[in-house]
N, CA and C atoms as an extended XYZ file, in Angstrom:
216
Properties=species:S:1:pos:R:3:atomname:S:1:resname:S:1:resid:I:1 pbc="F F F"
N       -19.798       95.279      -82.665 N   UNK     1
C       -19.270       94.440      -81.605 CA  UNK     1
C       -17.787       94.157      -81.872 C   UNK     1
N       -17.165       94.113      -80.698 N   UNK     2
C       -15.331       93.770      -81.154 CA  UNK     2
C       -15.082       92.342      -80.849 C   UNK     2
N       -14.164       92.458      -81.796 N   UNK     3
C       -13.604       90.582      -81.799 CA  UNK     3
C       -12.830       90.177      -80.584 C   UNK     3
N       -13.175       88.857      -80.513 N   UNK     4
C       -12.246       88.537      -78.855 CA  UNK     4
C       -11.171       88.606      -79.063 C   UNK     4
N       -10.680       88.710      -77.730 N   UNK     5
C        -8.843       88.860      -77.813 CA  UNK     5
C        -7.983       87.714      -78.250 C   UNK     5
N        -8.620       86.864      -78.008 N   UNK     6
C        -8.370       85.597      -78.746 CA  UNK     6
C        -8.475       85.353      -80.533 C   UNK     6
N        -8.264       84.826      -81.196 N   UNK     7
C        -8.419       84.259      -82.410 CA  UNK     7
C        -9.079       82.686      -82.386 C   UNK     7
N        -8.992       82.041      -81.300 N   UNK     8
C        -9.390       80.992      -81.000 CA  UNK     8
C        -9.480       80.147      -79.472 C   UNK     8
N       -10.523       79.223      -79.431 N   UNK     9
C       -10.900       78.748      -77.855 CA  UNK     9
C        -9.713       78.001      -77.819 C   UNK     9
N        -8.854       77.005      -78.938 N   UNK    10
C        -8.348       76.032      -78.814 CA  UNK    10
C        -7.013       77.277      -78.109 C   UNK    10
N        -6.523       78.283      -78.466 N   UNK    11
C        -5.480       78.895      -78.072 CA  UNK    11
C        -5.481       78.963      -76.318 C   UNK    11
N        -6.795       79.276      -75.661 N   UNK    12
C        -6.840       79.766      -74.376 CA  UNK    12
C        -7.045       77.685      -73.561 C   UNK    12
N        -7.613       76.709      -74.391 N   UNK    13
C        -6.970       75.143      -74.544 CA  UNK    13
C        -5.357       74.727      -73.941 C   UNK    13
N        -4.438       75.369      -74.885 N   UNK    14
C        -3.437       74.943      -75.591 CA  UNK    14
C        -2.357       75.883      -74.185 C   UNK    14
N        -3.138       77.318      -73.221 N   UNK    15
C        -2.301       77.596      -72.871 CA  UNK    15
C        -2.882       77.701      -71.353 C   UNK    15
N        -3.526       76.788      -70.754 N   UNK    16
C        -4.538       76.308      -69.670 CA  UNK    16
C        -4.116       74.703      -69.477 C   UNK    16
N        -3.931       74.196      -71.019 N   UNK    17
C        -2.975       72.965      -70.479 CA  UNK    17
C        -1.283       72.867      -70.165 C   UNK    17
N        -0.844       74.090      -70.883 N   UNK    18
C         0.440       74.200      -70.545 CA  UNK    18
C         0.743       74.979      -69.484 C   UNK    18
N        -0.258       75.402      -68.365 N   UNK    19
C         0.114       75.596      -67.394 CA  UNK    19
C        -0.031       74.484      -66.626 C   UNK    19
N        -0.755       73.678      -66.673 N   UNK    20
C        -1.814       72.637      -65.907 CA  UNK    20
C        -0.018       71.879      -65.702 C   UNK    20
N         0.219       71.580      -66.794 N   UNK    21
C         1.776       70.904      -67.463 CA  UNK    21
C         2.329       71.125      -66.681 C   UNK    21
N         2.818       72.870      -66.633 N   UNK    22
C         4.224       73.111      -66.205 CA  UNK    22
C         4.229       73.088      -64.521 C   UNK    22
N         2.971       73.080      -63.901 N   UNK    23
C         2.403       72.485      -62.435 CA  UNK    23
C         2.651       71.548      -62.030 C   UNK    23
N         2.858       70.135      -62.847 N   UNK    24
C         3.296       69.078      -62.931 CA  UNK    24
C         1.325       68.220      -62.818 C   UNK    24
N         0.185       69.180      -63.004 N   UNK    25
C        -1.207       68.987      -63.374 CA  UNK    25
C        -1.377       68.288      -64.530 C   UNK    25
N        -2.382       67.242      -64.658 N   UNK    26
C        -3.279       66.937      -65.609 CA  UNK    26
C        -4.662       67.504      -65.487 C   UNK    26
N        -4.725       68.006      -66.493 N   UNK    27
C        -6.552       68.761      -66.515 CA  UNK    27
C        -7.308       67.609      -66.947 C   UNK    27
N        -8.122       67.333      -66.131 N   UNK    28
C        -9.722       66.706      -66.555 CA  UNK    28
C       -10.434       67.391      -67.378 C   UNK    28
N       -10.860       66.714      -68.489 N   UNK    29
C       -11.754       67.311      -69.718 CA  UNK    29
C       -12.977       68.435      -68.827 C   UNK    29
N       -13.469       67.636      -67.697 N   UNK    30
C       -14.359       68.670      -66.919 CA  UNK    30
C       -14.163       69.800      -66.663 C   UNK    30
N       -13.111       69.869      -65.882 N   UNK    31
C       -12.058       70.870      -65.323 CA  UNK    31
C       -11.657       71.574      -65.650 C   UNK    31
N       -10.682       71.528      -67.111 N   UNK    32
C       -10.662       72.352      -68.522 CA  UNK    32
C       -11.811       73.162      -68.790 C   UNK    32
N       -13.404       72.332      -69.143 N   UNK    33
C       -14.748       73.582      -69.636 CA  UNK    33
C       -15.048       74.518      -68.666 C   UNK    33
N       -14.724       73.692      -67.413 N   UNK    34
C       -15.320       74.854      -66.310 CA  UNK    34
C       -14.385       75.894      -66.019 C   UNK    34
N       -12.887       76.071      -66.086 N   UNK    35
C       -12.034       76.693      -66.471 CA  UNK    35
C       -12.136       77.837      -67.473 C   UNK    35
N       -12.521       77.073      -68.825 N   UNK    36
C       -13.091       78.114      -70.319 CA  UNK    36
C       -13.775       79.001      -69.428 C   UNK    36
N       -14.977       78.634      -68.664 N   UNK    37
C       -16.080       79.214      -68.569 CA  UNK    37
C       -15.703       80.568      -67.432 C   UNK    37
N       -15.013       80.418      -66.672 N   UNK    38
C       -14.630       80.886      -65.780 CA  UNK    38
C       -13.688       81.941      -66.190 C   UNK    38
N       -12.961       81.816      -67.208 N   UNK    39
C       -12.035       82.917      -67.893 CA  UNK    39
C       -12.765       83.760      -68.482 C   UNK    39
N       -13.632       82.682      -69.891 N   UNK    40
C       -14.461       83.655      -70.346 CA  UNK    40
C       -15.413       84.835      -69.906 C   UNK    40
N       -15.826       84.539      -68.433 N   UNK    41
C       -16.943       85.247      -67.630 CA  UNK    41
C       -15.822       86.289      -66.628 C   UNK    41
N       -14.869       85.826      -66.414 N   UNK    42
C       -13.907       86.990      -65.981 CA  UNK    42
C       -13.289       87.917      -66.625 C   UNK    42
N       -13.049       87.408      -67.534 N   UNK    43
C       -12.760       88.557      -68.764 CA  UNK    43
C       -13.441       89.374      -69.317 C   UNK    43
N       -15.133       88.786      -69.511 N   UNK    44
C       -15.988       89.838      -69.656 CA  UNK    44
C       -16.497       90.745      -68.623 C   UNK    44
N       -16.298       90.385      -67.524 N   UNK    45
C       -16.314       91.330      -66.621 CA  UNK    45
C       -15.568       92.545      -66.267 C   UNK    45
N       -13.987       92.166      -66.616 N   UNK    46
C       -13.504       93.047      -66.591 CA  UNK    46
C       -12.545       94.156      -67.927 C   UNK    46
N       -13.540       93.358      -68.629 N   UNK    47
C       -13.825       94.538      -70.159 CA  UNK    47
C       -14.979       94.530      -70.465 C   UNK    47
N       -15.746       94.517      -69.992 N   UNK    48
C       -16.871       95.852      -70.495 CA  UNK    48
C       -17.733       94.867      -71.212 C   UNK    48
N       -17.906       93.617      -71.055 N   UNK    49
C       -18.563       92.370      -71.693 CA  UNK    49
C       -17.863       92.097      -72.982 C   UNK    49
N       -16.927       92.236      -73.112 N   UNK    50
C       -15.715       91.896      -74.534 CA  UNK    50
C       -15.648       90.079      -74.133 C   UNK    50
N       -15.438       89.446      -75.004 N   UNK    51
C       -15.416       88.008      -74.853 CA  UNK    51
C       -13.931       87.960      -74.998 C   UNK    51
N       -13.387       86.613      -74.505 N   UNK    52
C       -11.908       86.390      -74.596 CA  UNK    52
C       -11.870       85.506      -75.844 C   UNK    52
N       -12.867       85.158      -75.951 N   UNK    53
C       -12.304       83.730      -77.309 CA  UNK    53
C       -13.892       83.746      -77.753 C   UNK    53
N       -14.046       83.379      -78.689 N   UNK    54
C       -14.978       83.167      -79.606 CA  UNK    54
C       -15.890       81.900      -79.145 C   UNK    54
N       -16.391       81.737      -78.082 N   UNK    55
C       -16.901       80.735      -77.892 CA  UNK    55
C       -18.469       80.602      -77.813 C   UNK    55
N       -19.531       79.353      -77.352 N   UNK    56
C       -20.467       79.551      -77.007 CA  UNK    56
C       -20.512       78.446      -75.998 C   UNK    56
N       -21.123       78.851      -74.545 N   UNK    57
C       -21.246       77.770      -73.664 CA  UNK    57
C       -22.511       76.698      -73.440 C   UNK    57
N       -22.691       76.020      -73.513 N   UNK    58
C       -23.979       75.012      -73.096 CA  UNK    58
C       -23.857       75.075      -71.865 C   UNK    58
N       -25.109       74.730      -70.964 N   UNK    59
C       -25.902       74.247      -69.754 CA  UNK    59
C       -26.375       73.074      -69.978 C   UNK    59
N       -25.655       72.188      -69.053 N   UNK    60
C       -25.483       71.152      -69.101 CA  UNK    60
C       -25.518       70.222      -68.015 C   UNK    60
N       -25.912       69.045      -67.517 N   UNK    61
C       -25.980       68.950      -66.334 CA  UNK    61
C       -24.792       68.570      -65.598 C   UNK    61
N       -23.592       68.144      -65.876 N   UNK    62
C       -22.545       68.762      -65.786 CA  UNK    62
C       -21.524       69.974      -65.580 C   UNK    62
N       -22.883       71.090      -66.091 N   UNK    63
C       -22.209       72.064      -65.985 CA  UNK    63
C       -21.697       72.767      -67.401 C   UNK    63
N       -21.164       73.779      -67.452 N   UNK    64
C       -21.087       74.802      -68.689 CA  UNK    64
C       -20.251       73.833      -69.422 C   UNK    64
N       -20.446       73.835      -70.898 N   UNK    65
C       -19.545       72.661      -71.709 CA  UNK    65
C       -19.559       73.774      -73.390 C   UNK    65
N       -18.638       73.773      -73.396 N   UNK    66
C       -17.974       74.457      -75.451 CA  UNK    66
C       -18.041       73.408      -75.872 C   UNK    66
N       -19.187       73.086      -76.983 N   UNK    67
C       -19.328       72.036      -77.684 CA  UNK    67
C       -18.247       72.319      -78.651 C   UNK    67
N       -17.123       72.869      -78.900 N   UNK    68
C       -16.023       72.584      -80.001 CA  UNK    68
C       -15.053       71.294      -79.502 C   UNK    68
N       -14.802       72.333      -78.197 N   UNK    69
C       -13.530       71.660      -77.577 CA  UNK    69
C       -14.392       70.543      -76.939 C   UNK    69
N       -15.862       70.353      -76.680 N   UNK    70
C       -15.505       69.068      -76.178 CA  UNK    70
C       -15.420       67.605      -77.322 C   UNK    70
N       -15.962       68.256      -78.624 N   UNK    71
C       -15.996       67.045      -79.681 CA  UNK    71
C       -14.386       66.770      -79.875 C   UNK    71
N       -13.723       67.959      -79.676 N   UNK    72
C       -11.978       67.729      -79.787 CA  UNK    72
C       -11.939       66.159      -79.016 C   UNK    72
């Protein structure tokens, strides 16, 4: 299996809020996971099921949640 293109979730974090930023956006902690989730599942789609970041998602009743970033 190949490693994500990422090195880390907090990286695809760090550059999802600095767009949110440079929008003049604040991301909601919600908004942000469902975001992760939404990259992550687009990206594997369009590589061949390759993951973008090393993550794992929960189902949640909320909705998809990365228990890393949300204990962050």
């Amino acid at each position: 299996m190949r490693s994500p293109a990422v090195r880390s979730t907090f990286d695809v974090v760090l550059w999802l809020l600095a767009r949110g930023a440079s929008a003049g956006m604040r991301l909601p902690a919600q908004k942000l996971q469902r975001l992760l989730y939404l990259a992550q599942a687009h990206f594997a789609a369009a590589n061949e099921g390759r993951k973008l970041m090393p993550a794992t998602f929960l189902a949640t009743e909320l909705g998809p949640l990365e228990p890393t970033v949300y204990h962050v």
